[in-house]
DRENFI-661779 format. One record per residue (C-alpha): x, y, z. Coordinates in steps of 0.5 Angstrom, whole numbers, padded with zeros to 4 digits, always signed. Example, Ala and Ser with C-alpha at 12.3 -4.5 7.8 and 13.67 -1.06 7.14 Angstrom:
<atoms>
+0025-0009+0016/+0027-0002+0014/
</atoms>
This chain:
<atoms>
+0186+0167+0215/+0191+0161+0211/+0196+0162+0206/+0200+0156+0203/+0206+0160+0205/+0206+0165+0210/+0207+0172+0209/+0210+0176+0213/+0205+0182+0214/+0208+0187+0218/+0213+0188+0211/+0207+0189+0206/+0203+0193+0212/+0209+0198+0211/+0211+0196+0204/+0203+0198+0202/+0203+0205+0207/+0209+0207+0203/+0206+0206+0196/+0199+0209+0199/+0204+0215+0200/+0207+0216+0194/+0200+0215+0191/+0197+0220+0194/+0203+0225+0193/+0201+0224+0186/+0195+0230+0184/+0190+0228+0180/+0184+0233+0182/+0180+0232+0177/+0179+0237+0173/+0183+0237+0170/+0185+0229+0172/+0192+0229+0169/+0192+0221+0171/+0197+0220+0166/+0203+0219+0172/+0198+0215+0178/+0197+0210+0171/+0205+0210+0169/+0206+0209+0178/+0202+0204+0179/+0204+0200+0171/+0212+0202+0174/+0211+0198+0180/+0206+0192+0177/+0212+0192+0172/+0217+0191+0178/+0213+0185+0180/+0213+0182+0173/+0206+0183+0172/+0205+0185+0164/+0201+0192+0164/+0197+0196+0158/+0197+0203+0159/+0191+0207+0155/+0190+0214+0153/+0183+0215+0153/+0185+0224+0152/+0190+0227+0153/+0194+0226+0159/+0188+0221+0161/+0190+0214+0162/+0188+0208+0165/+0192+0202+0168/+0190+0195+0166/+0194+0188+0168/+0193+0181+0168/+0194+0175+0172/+0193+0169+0167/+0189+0163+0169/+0187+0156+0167/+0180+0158+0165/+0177+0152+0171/+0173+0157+0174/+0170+0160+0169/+0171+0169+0168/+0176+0173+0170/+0175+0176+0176/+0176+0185+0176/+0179+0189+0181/+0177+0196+0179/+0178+0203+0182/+0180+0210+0180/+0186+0214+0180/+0182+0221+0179/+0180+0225+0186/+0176+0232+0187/+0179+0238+0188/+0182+0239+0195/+0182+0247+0198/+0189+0246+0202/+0187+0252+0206/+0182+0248+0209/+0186+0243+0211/+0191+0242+0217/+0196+0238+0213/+0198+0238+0207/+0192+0235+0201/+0199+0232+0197/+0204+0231+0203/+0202+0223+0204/+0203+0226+0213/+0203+0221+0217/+0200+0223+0224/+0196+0219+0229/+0197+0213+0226/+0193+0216+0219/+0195+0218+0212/+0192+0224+0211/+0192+0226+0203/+0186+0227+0198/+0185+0221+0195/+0186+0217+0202/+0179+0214+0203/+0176+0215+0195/+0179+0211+0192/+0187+0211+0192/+0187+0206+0199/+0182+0201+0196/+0187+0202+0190/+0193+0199+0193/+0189+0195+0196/+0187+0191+0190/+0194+0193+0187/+0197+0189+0193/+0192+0183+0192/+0196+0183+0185/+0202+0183+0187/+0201+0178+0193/+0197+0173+0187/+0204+0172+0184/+0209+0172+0190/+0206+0167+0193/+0205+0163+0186/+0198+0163+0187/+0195+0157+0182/+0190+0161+0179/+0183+0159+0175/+0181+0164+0173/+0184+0171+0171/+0185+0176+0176/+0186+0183+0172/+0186+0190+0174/+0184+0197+0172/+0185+0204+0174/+0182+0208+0170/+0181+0216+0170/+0175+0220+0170/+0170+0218+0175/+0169+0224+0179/+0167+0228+0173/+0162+0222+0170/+0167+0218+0167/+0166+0220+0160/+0174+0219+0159/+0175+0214+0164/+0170+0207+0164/+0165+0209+0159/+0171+0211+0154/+0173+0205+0156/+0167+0200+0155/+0166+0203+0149/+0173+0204+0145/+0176+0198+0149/+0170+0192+0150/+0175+0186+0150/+0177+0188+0156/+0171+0187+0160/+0170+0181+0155/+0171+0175+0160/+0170+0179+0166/+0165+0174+0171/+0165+0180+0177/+0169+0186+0179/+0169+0189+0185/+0170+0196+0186/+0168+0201+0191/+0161+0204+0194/+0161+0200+0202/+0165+0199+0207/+0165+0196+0214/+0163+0200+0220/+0166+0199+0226/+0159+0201+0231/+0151+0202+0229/+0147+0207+0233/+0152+0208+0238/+0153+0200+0239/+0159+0197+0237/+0160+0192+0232/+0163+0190+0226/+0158+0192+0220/+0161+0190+0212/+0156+0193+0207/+0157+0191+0201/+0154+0194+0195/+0150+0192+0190/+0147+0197+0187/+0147+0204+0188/+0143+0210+0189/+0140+0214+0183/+0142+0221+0181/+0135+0226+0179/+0140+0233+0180/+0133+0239+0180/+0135+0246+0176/+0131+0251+0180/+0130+0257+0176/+0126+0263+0180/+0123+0269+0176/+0123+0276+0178/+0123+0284+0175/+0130+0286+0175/+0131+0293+0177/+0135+0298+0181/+0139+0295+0187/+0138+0302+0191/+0130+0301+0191/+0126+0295+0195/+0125+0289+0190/+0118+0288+0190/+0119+0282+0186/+0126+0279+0187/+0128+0273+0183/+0134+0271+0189/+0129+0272+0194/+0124+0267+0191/+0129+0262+0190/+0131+0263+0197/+0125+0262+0199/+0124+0256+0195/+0130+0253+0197/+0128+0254+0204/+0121+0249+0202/+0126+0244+0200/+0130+0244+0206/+0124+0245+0211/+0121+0238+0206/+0121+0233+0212/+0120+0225+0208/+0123+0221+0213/+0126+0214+0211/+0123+0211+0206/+0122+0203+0205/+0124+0199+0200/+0125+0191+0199/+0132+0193+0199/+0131+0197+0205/+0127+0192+0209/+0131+0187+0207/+0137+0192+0210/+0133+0192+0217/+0132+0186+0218/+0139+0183+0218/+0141+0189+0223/+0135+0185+0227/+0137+0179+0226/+0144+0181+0229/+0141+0184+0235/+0143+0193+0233/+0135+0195+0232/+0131+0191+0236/+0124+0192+0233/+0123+0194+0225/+0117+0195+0225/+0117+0201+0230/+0118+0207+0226/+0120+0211+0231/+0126+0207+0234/+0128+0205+0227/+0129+0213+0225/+0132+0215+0231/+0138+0209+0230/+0138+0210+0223/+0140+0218+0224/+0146+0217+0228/+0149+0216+0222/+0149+0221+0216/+0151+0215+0211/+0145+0211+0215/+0140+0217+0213/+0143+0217+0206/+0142+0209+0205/+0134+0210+0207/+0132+0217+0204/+0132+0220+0197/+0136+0226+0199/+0137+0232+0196/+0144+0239+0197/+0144+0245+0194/+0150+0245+0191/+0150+0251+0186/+0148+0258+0186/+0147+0263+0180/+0144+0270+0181/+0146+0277+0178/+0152+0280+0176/+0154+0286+0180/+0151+0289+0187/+0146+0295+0184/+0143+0290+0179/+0137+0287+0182/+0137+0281+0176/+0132+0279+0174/+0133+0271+0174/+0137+0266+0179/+0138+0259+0178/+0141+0254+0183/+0143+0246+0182/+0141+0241+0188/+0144+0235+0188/+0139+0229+0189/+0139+0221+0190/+0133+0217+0188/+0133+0210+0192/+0132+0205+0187/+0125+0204+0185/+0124+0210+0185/+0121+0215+0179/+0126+0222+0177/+0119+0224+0174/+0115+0224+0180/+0121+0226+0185/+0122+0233+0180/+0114+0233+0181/+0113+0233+0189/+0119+0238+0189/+0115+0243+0186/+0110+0242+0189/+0113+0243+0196/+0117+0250+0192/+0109+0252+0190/+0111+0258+0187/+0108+0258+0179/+0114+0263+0178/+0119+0259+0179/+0121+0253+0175/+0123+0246+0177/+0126+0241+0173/+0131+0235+0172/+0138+0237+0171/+0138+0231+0166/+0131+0229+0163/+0134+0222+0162/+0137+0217+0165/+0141+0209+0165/+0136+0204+0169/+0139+0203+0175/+0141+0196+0176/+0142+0191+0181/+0147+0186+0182/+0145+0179+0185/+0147+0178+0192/+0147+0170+0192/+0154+0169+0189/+0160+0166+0189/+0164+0173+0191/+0158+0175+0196/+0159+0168+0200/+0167+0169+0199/+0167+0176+0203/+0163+0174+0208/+0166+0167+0209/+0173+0171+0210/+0170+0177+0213/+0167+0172+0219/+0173+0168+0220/+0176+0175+0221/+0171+0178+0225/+0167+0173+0229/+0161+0177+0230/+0161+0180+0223/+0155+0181+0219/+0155+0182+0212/+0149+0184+0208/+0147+0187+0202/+0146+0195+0201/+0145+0200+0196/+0151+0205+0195/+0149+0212+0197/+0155+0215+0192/+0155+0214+0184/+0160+0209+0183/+0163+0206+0176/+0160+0200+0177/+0153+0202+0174/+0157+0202+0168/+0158+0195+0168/+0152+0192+0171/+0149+0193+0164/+0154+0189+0161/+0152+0184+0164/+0158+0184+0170/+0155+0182+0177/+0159+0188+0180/+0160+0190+0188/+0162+0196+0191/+0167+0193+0197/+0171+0196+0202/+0175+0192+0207/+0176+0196+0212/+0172+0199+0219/+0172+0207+0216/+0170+0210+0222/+0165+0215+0221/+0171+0220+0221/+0173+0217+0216/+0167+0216+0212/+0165+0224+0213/+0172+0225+0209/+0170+0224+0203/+0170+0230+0198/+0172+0234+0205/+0178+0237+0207/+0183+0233+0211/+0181+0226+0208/+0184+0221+0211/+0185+0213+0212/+0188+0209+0219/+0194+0205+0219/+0189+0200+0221/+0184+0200+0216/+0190+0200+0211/+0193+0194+0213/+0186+0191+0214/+0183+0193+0207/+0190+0189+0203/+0189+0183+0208/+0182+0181+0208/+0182+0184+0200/+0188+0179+0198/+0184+0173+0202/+0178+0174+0198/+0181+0175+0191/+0186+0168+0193/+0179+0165+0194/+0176+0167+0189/+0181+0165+0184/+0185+0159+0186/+0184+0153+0184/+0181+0148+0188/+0187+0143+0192/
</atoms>
């Protein structure tokens, strides 16, 4: 990659790891988020740069970030660099650094936030500061947001914003933000593998609510509310489904084809068993499903009489929540237990096009920095905040610059969150060359 004036990378590797670490050392777990300070963080050091910044409270001690690079217009609509400043909760005692710390061991940054999404943050932050260092002609505006909130479904975050503040989203002819990233190997074979998402998977949460006869917790239950919930959960684990093909899925297979990692699509049996190397892999071909709450009883020698779980369930797009929460019961098959959809209704998943002027640019840099790159199209397997701003209109792309490890990817939401020195330095250059091509004007 070329830049009308060298930049001398070692300094802004060290520059970025350094504002990554004092990021992270800032807590917004969320609830309660307090994303106040990370906004006010990031505002101070865009301030530093000469870079003018909003600062929006969307609730109290909530706010987002926003700051702009203005351009002459020639390329049409701005260009938006997206993320959050929330991240889930972290049990330190599961953790063997510190969640808030920012240690540096083993050539990684450890800290909740790292991967999701404080990283890709600096990247873009840095994409913004190197845009104005390097006096960047721009022809379009570059503009940056942070906002709070999008680990709780950004009622205060995004679509606060859309709703209280749409000016900021007027203009805007892409944004990229997260939900993919690259992969440094594909079932057990090296490669160098950049997802980029352009749609993301559907959530069709199921609550399970079992029935029974309560009663006293020194007599044999015959008729256990717990135990036909376990029974039904057991079903459900047991449900096997297999992947699933969609135009989007084949579409997937057949670049992987094409670039020599799966050697015949059709064979089934082959295709699963090199998608099963990865849980994210899995994930990105199956509709998927976790329990992830359980309630039952109040005491231990009351036998209640009714018990609930909440499972969380992705749909592949395309496919009907109805039909989904109808299939579970049938594979729950006990007329005393009751399956039904957490949220009766849903926002149509949309899909952004892939043929674009961003696409063309990620995977023009991507190939120049990897010879052997393959870039191709996917569907997020996490919600993200881009499905906010698809409707608007806004062609928006989940991009992570970097080759995350399956390590790495296994730490989101997990303890010991993690992001490589490498892939740090990786993410602010390539995310800088894509941002300089996409809003430079032509020589």
């Amino acid at each position: 990659m070329t830049n009308p004036t060298p930049i001398a990378w070692p300094a802004v590797h060290a520059e970025a790891l350094a504002v990554l670490r004092d990021y992270l050392r800032i807590d917004t777990s969320n609830p309660p988020g307090n994303e106040a300070p990370a906004a006010r963080f990031l505002g101070r050091l865009l301030a530093a740069e000469g870079i003018e910044c909003e600062f929006i409270e969307t609730a109290p001690g909530r706010e987002a970030v926003v700051a702009r690079l203005r351009g002459d217009g020639s390329r049409g609509g701005a260009l938006m660099l997206a993320n959050h400043l929330d991240t889930v909760p972290a049990e330190a005692e599961g953790w063997t650094a510190p969640p808030f710390a920012a240690e540096v061991r083993d050539g990684r940054v450890y800290g909740r936030g790292a991967v999701d999404m404080k990283g890709t943050g600096v990247m873009h932050l840095f994409a913004m500061f190197l845009a104005k260092r390097q006096h960047v002609p721009l022809a379009r505006d570059l503009v940056f947001l942070a906002a709070p909130d999008e680990e709780l479904g950004s009622s205060v975050g995004v679509t606060w914003l859309i709703r209280e503040r749409p000016d900021l989203f007027e203009g805007v002819a892409f944004a990229l933000n997260e939900g993919a990233s690259g992969i440094p190997e594909f079932a057990g074979r090296p490669a160098h593998l950049f997802e980029v998402a352009v749609t993301e998977k559907e959530l069709a949460p199921l609550r399970i609510v079992a029935t029974g006869t309560p009663g006293h917790g020194s007599k044999p239950a015959r008729d256990s509310a717990t135990v036909r919930l376990l029974d039904a959960l057991d079903r459900l684990r047991r449900w096997q489904r297999g992947i699933t093909y969609t135009p989007e899925t084949r579409a997937y297979l057949e670049r992987l084809h094409e670039a020599g990692l799966i050697d015949d699509i059709d064979d089934r049996a082959g295709v699963e068993a090199a998608i099963g190397a990865s849980p994210d892999t899995v994930a990105a071909f199956t509709n998927t499903l976790n329990v992830t709450v359980l309630r039952a009883g109040t005491q231990s020698n009351v036998v209640p009489g009714r018990a609930e779980a909440l499972v969380d369930c992705r749909l592949l797009p395309g496919q009907s929540r109805d039909a989904w929460a109808a299939e579970a019961a049938a594979i729950v098959d006990d007329p005393l237990v009751q399956v039904t959809l957490e949220y009766p209704t849903s926002a149509p998943v949309v899909a952004s096009p892939w043929d674009t002027e961003v696409t063309r640019v990620i995977t023009e840099v991507l190939t120049e920095t990897f010879e052997d790159a393959v870039v191709l199209p996917s569907s997020s397997i996490v919600g993200t905040d881009n499905r906010f701003m698809r409707p608007l209109g806004i062609p928006s792309y989940g991009f992570i610059p970097c080759l995350l490890s399956q390590e790495e990817r296994d730490g989101f939401h997990a303890h010991d969150e993690f992001l490589t020195v490498e892939n740090l330095n990786l993410g602010v250059e390539v995310m800088y060359e894509v941002v300089r091509r996409l809003c430079e004007a032509p020589h």
